[in-house]
C-alpha positions in Angstrom: 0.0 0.0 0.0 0.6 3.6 -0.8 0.2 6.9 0.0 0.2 9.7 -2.0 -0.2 13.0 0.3 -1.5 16.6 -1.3 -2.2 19.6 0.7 -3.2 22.0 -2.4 -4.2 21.6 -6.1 -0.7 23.1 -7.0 0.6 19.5 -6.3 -1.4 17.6 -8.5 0.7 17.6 -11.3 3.5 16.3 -8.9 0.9 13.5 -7.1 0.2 12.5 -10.6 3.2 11.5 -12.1 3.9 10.0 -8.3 0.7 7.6 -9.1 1.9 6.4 -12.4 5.4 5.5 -11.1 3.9 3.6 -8.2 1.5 1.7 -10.6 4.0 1.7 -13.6 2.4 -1.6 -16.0 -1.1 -1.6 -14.0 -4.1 0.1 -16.3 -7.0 -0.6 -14.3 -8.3 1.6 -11.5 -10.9 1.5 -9.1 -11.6 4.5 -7.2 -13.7 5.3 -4.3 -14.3 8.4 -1.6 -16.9 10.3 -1.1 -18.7 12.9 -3.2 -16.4 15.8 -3.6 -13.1 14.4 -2.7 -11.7 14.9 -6.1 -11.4 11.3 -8.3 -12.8 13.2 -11.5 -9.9 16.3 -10.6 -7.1 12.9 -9.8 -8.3 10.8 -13.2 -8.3 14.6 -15.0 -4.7 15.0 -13.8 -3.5 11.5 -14.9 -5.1 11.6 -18.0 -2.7 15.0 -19.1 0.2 13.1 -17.5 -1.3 10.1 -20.1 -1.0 12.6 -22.9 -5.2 13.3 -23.6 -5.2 16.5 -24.4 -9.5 16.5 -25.4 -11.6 17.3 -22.2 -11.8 14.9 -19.4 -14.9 15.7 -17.5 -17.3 13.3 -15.3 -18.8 11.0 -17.1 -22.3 11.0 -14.7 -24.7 11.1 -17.6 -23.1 9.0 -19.8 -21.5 6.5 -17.8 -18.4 6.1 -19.6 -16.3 8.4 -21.5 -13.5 7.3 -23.6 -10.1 9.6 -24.6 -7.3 8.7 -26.4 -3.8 9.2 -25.9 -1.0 10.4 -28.7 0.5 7.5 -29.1 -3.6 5.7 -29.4 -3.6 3.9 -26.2 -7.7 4.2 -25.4 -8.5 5.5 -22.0 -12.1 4.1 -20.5 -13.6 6.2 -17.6 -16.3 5.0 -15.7 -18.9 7.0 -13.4 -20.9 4.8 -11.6 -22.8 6.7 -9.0 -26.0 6.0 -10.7 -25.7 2.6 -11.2 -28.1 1.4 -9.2 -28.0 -3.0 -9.8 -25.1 -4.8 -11.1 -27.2 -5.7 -14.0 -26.6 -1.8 -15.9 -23.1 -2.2 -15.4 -23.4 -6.0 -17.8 -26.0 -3.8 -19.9 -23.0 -2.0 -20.3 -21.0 -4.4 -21.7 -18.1 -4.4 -19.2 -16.4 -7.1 -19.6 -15.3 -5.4 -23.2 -13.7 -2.6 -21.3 -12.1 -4.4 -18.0 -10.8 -7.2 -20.1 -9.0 -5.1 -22.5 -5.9 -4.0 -22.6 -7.1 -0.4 -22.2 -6.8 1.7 -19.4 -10.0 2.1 -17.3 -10.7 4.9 -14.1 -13.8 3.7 -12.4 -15.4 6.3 -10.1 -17.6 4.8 -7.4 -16.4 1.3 -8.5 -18.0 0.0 -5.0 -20.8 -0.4 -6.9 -19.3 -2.6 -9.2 -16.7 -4.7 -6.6 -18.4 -8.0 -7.5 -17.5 -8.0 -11.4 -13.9 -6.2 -10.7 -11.2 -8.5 -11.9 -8.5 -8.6 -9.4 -6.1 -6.9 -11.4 -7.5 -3.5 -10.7 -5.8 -1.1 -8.7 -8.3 0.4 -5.5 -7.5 3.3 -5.6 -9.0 5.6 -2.1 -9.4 9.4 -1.9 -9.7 10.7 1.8 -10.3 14.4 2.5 -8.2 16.0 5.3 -9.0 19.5 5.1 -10.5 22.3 2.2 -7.9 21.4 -0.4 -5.5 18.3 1.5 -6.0 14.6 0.6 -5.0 11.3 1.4 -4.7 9.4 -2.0 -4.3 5.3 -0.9 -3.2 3.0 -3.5 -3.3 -0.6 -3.1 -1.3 -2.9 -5.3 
């Protein structure tokens, strides 16, 4: 297990490239906290340290966004706060996405933890204060 440590917003940049170094060859994420803590900001951050240089933004409505990097590597993210039964996230055809070789962000992916293969990363976002966070990575 890991920690990652950010008392502002200014460190993101920094906390980011510290995240893929710690999970250098993993591509799967599973991310939980609570509302607000910032997984959309973290996955955002990530994402430009990936190379996506088209929006990242919640995917809430839609459920999943997809990006793509320079170099074409496709980037899944996943917004599962309105799932509501396991069976949307099979309408959704998941197994296509966490069985690839793409990488996939899951938000709220505790509402998914029976169909997450074990080879995603959880992935924990605590608040401390206004702008500090606790970001927990388990390998």
């Amino acid at each position: 297990m890991e920690i990652i440590e950010i008392s502002s917003l200014h460190q993101l940049t920094r906390a980011s490239k510290h995240f893929l170094e710690i999970t250098k060859g993993r591509h799967k994420f599973a991310f939980t906290g609570s509302m607000g803590t910032g997984k959309t900001t973290l996955i955002n951050a990530i994402c430009r340290q990936l190379g996506v240089i088209s929006p990242v933004t919640s995917p809430s409505f839609t459920l999943i966004n997809e990006y793509l990097t320079p170099s074409g590597d496709v980037i899944y993210h996943f917004d599962f706060y309105r799932i509501k039964t396991i069976e949307e996230a099979f309408d959704l055809g998941y197994e296509e996405y966490f069985y690839s070789n793409a990488w996939c962000f899951i938000e709220w992916s505790e509402k998914a933890a029976a169909i997450l293969p074990d080879d995603f990363v959880r992935v924990n976002i605590e608040v401390l204060d206004n702008n500090a966070r606790n970001i927990t990575i388990e390998l």
